[in-house]
C-alpha positions as CSV (number, residue, x, y, z in Angstrom):
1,X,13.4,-27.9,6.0
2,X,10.7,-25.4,7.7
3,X,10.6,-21.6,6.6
4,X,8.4,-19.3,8.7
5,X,7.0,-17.0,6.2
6,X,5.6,-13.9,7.2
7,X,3.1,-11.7,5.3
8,X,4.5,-7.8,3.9
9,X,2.4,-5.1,5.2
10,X,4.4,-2.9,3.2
11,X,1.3,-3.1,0.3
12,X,-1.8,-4.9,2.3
13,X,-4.6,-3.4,3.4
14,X,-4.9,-3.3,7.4
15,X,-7.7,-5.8,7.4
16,X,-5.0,-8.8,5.5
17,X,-2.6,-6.7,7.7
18,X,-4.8,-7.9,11.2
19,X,-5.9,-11.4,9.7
20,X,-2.5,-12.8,9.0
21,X,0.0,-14.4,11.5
22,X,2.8,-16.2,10.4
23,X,2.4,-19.1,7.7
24,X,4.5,-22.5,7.5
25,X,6.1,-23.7,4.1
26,X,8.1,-27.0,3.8
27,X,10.7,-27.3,1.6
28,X,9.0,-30.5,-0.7
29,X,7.2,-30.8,-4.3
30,X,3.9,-29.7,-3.8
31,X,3.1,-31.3,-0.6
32,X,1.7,-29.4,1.2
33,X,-1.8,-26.9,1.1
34,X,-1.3,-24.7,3.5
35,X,-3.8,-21.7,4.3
36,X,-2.3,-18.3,3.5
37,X,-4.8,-15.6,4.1
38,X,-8.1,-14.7,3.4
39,X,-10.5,-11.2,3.5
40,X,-13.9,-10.9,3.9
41,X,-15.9,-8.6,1.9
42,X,-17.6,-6.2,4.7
43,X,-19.3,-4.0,2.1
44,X,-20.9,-6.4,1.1
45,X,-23.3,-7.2,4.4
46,X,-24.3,-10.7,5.2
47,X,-27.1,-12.9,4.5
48,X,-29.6,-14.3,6.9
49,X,-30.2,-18.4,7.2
50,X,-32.8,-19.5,5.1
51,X,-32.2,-16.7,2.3
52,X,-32.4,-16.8,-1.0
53,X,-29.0,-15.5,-1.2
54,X,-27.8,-18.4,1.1
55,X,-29.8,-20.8,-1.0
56,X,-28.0,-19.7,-4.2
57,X,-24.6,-19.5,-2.4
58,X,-25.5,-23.7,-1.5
59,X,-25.7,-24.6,-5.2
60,X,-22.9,-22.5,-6.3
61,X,-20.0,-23.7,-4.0
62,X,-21.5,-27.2,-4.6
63,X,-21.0,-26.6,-8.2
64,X,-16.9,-26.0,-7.2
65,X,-16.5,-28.8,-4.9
66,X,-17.5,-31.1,-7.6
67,X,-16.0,-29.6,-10.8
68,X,-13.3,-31.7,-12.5
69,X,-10.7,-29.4,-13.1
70,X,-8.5,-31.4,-15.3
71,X,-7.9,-29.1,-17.8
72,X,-7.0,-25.7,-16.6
73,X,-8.1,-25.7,-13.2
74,X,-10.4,-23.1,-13.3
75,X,-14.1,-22.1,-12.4
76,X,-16.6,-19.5,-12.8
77,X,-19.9,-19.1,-12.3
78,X,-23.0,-17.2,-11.0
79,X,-26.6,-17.2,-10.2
80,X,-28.4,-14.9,-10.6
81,X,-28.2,-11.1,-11.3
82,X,-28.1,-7.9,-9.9
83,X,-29.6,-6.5,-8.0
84,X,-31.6,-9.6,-7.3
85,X,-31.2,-10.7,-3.9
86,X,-29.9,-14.5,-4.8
87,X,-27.2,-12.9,-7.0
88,X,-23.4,-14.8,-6.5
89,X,-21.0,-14.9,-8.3
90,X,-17.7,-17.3,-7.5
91,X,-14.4,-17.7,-8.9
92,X,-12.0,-20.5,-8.4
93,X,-8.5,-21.0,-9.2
94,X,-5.8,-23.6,-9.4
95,X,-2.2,-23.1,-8.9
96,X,-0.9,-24.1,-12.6
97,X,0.7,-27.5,-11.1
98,X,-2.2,-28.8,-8.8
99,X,-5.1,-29.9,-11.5
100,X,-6.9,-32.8,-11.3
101,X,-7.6,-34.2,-8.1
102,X,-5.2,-32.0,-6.2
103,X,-7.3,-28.9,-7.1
104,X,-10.8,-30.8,-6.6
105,X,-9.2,-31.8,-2.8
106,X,-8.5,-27.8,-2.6
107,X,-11.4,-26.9,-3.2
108,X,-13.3,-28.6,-1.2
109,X,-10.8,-27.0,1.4
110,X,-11.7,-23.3,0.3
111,X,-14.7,-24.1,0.2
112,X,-15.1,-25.7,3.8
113,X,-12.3,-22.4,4.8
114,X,-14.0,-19.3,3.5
115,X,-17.6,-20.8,5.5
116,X,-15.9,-20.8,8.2
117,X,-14.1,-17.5,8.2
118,X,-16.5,-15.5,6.4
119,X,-19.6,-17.1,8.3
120,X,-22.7,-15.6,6.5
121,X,-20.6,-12.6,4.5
122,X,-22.1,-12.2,1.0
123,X,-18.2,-12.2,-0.5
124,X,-14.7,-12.8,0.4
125,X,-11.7,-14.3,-0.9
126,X,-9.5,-17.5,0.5
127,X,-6.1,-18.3,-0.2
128,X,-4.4,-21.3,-0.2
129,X,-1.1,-22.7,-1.2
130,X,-2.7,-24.6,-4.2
131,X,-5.8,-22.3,-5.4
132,X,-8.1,-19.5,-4.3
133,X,-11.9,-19.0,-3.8
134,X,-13.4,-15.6,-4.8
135,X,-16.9,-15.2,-3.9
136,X,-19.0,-11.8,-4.5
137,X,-22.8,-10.9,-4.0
138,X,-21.7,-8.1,-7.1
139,X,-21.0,-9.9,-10.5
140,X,-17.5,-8.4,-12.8
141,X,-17.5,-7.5,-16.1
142,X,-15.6,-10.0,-18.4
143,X,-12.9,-10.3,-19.3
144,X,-11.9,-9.0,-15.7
145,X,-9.6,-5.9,-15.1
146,X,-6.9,-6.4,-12.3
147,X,-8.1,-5.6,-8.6
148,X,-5.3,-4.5,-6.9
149,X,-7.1,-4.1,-3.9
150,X,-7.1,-7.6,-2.8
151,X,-2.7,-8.4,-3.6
152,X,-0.8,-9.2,-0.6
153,X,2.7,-10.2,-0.4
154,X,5.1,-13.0,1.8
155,X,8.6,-13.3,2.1
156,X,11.0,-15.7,3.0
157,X,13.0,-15.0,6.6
158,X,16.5,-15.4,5.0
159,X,18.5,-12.7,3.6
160,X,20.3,-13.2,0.3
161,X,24.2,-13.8,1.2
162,X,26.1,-12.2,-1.8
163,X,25.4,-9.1,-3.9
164,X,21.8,-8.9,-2.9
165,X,21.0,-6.1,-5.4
166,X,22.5,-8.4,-8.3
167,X,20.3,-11.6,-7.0
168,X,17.1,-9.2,-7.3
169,X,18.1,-8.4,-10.7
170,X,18.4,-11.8,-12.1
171,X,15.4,-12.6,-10.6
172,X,13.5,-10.2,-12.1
173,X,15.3,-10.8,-15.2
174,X,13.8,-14.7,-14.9
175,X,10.1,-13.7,-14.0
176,X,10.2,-11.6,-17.5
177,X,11.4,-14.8,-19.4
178,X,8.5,-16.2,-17.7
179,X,5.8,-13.6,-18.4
180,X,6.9,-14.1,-21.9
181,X,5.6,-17.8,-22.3
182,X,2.3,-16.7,-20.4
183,X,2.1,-13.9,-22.5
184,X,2.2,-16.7,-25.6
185,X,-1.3,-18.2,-24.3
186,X,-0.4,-21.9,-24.4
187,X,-2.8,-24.0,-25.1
188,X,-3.8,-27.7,-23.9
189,X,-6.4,-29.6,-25.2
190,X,-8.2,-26.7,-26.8
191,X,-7.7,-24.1,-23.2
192,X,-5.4,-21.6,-23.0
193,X,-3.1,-22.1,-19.8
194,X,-2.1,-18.4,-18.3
195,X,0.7,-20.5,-16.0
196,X,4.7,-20.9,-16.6
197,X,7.6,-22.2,-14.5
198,X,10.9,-22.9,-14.5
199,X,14.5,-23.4,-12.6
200,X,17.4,-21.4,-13.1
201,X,21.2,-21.5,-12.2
202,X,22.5,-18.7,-10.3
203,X,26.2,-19.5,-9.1
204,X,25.8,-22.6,-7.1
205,X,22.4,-21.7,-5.8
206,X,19.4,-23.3,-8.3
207,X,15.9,-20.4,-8.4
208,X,12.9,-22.0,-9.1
209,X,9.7,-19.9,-9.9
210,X,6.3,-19.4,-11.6
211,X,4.2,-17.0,-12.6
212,X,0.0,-17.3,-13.0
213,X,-2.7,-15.2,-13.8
214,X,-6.8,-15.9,-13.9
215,X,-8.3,-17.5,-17.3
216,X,-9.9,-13.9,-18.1
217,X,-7.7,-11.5,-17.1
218,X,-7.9,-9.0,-19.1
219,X,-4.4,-8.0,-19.1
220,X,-2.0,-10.4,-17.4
221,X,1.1,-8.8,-18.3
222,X,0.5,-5.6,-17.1
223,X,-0.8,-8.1,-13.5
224,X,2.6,-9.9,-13.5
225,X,5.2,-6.9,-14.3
226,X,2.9,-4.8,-11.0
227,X,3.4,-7.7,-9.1
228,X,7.2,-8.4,-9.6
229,X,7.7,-4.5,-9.4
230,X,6.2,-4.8,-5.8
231,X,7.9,-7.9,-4.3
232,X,11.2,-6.1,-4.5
233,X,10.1,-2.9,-3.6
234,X,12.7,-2.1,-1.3
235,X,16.4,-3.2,-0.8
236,X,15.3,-6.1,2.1
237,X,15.9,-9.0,-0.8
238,X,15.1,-12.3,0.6
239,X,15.7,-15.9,-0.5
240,X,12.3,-16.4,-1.5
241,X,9.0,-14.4,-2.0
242,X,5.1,-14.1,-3.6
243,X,2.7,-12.1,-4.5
244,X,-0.9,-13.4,-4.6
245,X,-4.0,-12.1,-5.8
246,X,-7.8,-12.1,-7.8
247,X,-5.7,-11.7,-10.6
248,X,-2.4,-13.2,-10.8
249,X,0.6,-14.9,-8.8
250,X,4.4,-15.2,-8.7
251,X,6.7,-17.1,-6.8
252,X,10.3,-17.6,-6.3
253,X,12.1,-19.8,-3.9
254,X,15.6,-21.2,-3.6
255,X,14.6,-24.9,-3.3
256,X,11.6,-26.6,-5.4
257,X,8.3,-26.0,-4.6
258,X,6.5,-27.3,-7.9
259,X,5.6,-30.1,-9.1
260,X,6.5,-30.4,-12.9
């Protein structure tokens, strides 16, 4: 089963709004990587071949294609500081059910996706179904504060059938159980896991979703609750929908799309 998903300009900024066509998800466990979207950070200029910005750039997104990721699927690091001119910083991110090899093969996709479509930019950020690439010529304070900036949104094409306003409620209702146990900071093997997920019955329909924010957040409740408070916005409730970010992600579906 194919969905077109398209992307909400309802709370995107016009560049995602202009970048973004329409996005394919199959109905299966985790199969798939598709690209979602991705923005380039203008501001920030570009770099010229040869630089040392370029040459610092080289070592860093080597440093993520090779990374192991088995534990929380998670990267950060810089060279580097401002305002020198070989100063990067770059944050990577796995979607809480794609460690291990899965996140080292997307990865090496982002990385090979945001050369491509940010040629020579200083900074942008990449989506993908499985992870996302953040990469900056100006470092963040840590523990990072939510960006808001850089959230877009997708839906699913099919209306709910039913008592849509009810459906959005007990969704809602769900996501808050789940921010809940990412709230509780689980931990595996020593590293604190900022990802939950889980099915529920509604009538004889089964909702499946998860919610996700970055290791240092600094606040990923206050990310999530934004987040769900966005995606239904309106009174337009679909079958499925997500919100993606720096910061966080949620997702809800009426058919599995993780991998537990």
């Amino acid at each position: 089963m194919k969905f077109s998903y398209s992307l909400s300009k309802r709370f995107v900024s016009p560049i995602l709004a202009m970048q973004f066509l329409i996005i394919h998800s199959v109905s299966s466990l985790n199969l798939t990587n598709e690209y979602l979207n991705h923005k380039c950070f203008l501001d920030q200029g570009i770099y010229n071949t040869g630089s040392e910005y370029e040459d610092s750039l080289n070592i860093i997104l080597r440093s993520v294609r090779t990374g192991s990721y088995y534990k929380n699927g998670f990267m950060r690091t810089s060279k580097g500081r401002e305002p020198a001119p070989d100063a990067v910083t770059v944050m990577f991110q796995c979607r809480g059910d794609s460690y291990g090899s899965k996140c080292r093969t997307c990865a090496d996709t982002a990385v090979a996706g945001f050369r491509r479509r940010c040629l020579r930019n200083k900074g942008g950020i990449i989506w993908y179904d499985q992870c996302f690439l953040w990469v900056s010529a100006i470092g963040e304070d840590m523990p990072i504060n939510t960006n808001y900036k850089n959230i877009f949104s997708m839906y699913n094409p099919n209306n709910v059938r039913g008592d849509a306003k009810l459906f959005a409620k007990r969704v809602v209702d769900f996501f808050s159980e789940l921010t809940l146990k990412v709230d509780k900071n689980t931990e595996v093997d020593s590293v604190v896991i900022f990802y939950a997920e889980g099915k529920k019955k509604l009538g004889k329909n089964t909702l499946y979703a998860m919610v996700q924010c970055v290791e240092l957040t600094i606040d990923c409740k206050s990310c999530l609750t934004w987040s769900i408070a966005k995606l239904f916005k309106n009174d337009d409730i679909k079958q499925g929908g997500r919100v993606l970010g720096s910061n966080c992600e949620i997702r809800y579906e009426l058919y599995p799309f993780i991998r537990s």
